[in-house]
C-alpha positions as CSV (number, residue, x, y, z in Angstrom):
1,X,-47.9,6.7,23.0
2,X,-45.4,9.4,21.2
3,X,-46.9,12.6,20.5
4,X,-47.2,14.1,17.2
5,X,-45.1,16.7,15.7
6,X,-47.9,19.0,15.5
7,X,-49.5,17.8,19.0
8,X,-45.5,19.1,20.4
9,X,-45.8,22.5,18.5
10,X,-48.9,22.9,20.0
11,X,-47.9,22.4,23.1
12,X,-44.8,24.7,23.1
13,X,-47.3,27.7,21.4
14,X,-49.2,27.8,24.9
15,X,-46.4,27.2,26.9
16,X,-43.7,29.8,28.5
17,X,-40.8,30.6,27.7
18,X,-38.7,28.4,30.0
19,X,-40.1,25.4,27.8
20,X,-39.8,26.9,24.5
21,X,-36.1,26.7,25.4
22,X,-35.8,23.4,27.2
23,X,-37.1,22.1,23.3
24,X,-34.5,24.0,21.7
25,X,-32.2,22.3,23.9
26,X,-33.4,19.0,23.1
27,X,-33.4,19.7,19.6
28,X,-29.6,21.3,19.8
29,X,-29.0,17.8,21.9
30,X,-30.1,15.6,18.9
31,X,-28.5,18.0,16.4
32,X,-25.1,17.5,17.8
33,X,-25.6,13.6,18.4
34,X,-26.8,13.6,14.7
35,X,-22.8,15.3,14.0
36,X,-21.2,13.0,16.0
37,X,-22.0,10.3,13.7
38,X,-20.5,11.8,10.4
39,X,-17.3,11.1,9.3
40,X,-14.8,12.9,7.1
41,X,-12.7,11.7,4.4
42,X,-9.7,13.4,3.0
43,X,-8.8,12.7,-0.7
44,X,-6.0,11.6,-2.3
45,X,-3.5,14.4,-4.0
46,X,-2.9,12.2,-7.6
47,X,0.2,13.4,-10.0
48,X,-0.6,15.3,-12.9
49,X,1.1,13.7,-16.0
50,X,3.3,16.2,-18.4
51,X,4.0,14.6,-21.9
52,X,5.1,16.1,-25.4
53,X,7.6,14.5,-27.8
54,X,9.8,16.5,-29.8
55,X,12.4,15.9,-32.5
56,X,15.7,17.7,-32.1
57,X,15.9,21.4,-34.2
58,X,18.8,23.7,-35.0
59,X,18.7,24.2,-31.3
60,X,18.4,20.7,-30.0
61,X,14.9,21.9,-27.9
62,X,12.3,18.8,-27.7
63,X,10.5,20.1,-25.3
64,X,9.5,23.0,-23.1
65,X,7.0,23.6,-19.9
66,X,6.1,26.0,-17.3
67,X,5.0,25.1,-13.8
68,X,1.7,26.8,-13.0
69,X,2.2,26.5,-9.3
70,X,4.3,25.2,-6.8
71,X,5.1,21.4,-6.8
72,X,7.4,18.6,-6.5
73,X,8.2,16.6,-10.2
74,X,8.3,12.9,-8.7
75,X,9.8,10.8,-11.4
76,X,9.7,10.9,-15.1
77,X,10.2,8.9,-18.2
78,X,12.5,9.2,-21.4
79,X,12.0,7.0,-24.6
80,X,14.3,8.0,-27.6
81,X,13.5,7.2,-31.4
82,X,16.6,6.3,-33.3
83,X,19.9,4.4,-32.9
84,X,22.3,3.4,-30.1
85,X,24.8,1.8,-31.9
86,X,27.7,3.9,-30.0
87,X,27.8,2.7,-27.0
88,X,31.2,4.2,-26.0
89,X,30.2,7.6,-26.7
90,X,26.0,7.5,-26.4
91,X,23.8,10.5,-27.5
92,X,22.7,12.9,-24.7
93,X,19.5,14.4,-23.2
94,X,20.5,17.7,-21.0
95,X,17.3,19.0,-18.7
96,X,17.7,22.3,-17.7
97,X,15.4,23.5,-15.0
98,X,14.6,27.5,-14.7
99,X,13.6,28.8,-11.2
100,X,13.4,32.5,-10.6
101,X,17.3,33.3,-11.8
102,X,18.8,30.3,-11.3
103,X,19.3,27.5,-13.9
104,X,19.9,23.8,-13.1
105,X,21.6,21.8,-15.8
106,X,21.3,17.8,-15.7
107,X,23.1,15.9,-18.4
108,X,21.9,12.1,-19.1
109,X,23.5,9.8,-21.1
110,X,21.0,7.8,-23.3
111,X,22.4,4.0,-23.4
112,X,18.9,2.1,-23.8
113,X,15.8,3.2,-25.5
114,X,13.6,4.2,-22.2
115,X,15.0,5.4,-19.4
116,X,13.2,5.4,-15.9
117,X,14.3,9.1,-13.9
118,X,13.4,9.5,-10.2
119,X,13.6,13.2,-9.7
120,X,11.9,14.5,-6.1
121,X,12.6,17.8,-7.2
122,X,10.7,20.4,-5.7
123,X,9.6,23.5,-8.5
124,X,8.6,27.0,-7.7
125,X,5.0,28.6,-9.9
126,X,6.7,30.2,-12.7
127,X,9.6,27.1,-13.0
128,X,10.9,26.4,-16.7
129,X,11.7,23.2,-17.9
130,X,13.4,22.7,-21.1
131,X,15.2,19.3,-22.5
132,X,17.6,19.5,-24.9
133,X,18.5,16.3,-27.2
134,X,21.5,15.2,-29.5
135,X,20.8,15.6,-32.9
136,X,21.4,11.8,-33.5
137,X,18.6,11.3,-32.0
138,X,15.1,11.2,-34.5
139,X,13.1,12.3,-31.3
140,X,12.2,12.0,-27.4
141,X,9.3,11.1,-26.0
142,X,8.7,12.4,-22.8
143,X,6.8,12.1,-19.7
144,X,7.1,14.0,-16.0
145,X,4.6,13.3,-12.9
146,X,3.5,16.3,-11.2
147,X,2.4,16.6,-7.7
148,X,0.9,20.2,-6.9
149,X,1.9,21.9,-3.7
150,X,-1.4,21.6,-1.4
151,X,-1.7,25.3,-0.9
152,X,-2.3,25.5,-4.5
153,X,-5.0,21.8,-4.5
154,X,-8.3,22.6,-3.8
155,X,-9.4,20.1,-0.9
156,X,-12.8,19.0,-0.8
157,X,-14.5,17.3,2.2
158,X,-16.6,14.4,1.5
159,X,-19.0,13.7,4.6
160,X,-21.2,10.5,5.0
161,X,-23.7,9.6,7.7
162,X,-23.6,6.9,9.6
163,X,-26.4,4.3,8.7
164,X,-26.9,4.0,12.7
């Protein structure tokens, strides 16, 4: 028959030293066993979603954002209010994309009413974006997906234990 927990502690109180640590070696034995059967599970890094709409001012700015960390924008969707009657000469939508001093221009031609960008363009913390529309346009609607570098996600560890 298996002895009781407090039948073993008695046990190890009158015993010497050399079996007080043969039972922490048996517990340190089970510990690590018990370790074994954990498992870890990494999450999923999920874009961040950047929207805003504007309608185009004196200057033609409909919207403006700053990266708060490094990142990669993925892909990113444009969907103008007004007409597109012309299409031999259609309005425009010019991104320009600050990082540190240098300035990336990208001029779109707007033919349809939403427009599907893919972008994989990686951005530095501190990157500017600012997206400039033609004033026949009534507004832009706009929306950019945002990955986060991971040196900048905070990773969390999510441990189970095995039901064996």
């Amino acid at each position: 028959m298996a002895k009781t927990l407090e039948e073993r502690v008695a046990e190890l109180e009158g015993a010497g030293v050399n079996m007080r640590v043969r039972a922490l070696e048996v517990v340190a034995k089970r510990q690590a066993r018990q370790k074994a059967k954990k498992k870890t599970f990494t999450g999923i890094l999920f874009p961040y979603p950047i929207m805003g709409f504007g309608e185009p001012g004196e200057d033609g700015v409909v919207f403006k954002t700053i990266f708060p960390c490094d990142g990669t924008l993925v892909n990113a969707v444009i969907e103008v209010e007004g007409a597109l009657t012309d299409q031999d000469n259609p309005p425009t939508i010019t991104a320009q994309l600050t990082i540190e001093r240098d300035v990336y221009d990208r001029q779109f031609d707007i033919r349809k009413k939403v427009s599907d960008i893919e972008l994989d363009l990686p951005v530095l913390r501190g990157a500017k974006l600012q997206i400039e529309a033609d004033k026949r346009l009534e507004g832009v609607w706009v929306g950019i997906l945002f990955i986060p570098a991971v040196s900048d996600a905070v990773i969390r560890k999510i441990v189970e234990e095995s039901a064996k």
